[in-house]
GUTOR-260394 format. One line per field, with one value per residue (C-alpha): x, y, z; residue number from 1. Coordinates in pm, 1 decimal. Layout:
N
px <- [X, ...]
py <- [Y, ...]
pz <- [Z, ...]
resi <- [NUM, ...]
END
This chain:
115
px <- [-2778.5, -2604.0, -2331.5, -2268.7, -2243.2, -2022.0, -1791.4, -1757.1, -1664.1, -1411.5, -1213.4, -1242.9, -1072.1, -772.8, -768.9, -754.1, -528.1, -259.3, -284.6, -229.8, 83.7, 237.5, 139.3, 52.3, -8.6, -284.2, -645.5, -762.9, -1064.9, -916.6, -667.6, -984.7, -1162.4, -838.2, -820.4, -1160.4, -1158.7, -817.0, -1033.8, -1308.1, -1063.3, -939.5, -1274.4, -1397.1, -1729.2, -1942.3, -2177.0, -2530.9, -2526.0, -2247.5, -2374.4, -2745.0, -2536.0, -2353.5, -2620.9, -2787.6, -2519.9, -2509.1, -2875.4, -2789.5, -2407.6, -2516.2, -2594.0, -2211.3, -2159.0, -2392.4, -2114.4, -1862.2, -2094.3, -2145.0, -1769.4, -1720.2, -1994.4, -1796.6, -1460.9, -1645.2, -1386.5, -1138.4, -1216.6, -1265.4, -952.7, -745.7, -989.4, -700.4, -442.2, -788.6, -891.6, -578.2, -472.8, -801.7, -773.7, -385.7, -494.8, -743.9, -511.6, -230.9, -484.7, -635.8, -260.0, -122.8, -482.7, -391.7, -10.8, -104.9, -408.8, -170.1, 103.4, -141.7, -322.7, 50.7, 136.6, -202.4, -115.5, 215.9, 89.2]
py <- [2405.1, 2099.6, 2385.4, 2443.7, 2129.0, 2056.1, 2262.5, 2172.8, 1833.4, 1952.5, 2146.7, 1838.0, 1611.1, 1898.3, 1918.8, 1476.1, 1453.1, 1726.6, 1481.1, 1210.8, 1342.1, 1658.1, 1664.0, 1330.4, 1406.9, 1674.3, 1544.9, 1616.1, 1783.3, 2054.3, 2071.5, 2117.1, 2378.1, 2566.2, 2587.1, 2668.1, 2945.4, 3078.8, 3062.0, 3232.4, 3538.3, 3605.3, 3545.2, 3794.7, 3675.4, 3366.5, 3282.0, 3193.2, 2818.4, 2768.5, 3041.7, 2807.0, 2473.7, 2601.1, 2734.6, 2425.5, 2215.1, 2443.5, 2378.5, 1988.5, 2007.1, 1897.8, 1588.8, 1532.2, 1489.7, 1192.0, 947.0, 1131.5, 1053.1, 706.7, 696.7, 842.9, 615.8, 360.8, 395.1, 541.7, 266.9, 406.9, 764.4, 698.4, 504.5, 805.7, 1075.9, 1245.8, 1264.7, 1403.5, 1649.5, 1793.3, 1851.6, 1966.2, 2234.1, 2301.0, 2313.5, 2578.7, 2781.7, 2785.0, 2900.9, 3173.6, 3263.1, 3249.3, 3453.7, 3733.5, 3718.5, 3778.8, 4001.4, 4252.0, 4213.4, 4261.9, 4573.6, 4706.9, 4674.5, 4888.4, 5156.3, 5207.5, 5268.0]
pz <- [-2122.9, -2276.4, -2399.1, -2049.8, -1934.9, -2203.5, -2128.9, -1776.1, -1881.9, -2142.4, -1897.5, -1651.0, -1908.6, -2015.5, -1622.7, -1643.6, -1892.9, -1750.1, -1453.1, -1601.2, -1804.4, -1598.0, -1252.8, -1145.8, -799.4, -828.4, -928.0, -1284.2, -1166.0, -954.0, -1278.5, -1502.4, -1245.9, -1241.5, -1607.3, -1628.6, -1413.3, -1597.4, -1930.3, -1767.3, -1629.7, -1977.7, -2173.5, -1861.6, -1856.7, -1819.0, -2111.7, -1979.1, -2067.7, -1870.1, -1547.7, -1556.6, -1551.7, -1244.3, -1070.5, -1097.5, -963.4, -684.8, -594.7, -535.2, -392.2, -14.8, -190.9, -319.5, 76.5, 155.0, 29.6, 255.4, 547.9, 499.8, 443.4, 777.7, 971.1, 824.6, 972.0, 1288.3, 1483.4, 1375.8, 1367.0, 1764.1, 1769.3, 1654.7, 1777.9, 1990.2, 1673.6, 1420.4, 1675.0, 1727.4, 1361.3, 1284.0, 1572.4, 1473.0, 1087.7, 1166.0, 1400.8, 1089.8, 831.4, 1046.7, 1148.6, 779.4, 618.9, 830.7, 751.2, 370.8, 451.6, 653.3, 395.5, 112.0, 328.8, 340.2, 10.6, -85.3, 184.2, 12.8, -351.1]
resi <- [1, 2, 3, 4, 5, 6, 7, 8, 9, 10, 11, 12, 13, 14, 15, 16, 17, 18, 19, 20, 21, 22, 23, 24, 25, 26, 27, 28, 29, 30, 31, 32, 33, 34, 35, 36, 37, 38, 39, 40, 41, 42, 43, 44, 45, 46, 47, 48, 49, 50, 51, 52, 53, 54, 55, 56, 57, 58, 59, 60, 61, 62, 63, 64, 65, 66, 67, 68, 69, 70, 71, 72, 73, 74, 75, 76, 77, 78, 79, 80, 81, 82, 83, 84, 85, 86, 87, 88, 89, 90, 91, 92, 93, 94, 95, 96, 97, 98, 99, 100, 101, 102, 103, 104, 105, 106, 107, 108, 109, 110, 111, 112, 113, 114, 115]
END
């Protein structure tokens, strides 16, 4: 188990450290993740440390949103402030990702008709 978790926190600090020197404006850890999951495509499969570790932070990630709560209860004045302007880009960010999924679905369904 510590092998697993290990690794998850090597592959966070590559992912900190490309941040920190090469692309500055994405986070480390979605740098890390990304590498990870490259790692994991070419190793093509997931040892078992590393599948219990995940699982296992799976079982507990509704707790990762408690902070994100109390964040949001406490700029609830200004979340109702600017509920107009939230609403509609939430409502207009939703729209464009249903819109652009089924641009790339139908040009990826194409593509497989054609071969």
């Amino acid at each position: 188990m510590i092998f697993g978790f290990v690794q998850i926190l090597l592959f966070q600090s590559l992912g900190e450290l490309v941040s920190k020197f090469l692309l500055p404006t994405l986070p480390g850890p979605v740098i890390g993740l990304v590498l990870l999951v490259l790692w994991l495509v070419v190793r093509k499969e997931i040892n078992a440390e590393l599948a219990m570790v995940a699982d296992g932070f799976s079982q507990y990630l509704g707790l990762l949103f408690v902070p994100a709560a109390v964040g949001v209860v406490l700029f609830l004045p200004q979340l109702k402030a600017n509920a107009f302007a939230i609403i509609t880009a939430l409502i207009c960010s939703v729209i464009l990702t249903i819109a652009s999924s089924a641009v790339v679905a139908r040009f990826l369904s194409q593509k497989d008709v054609h071969e």
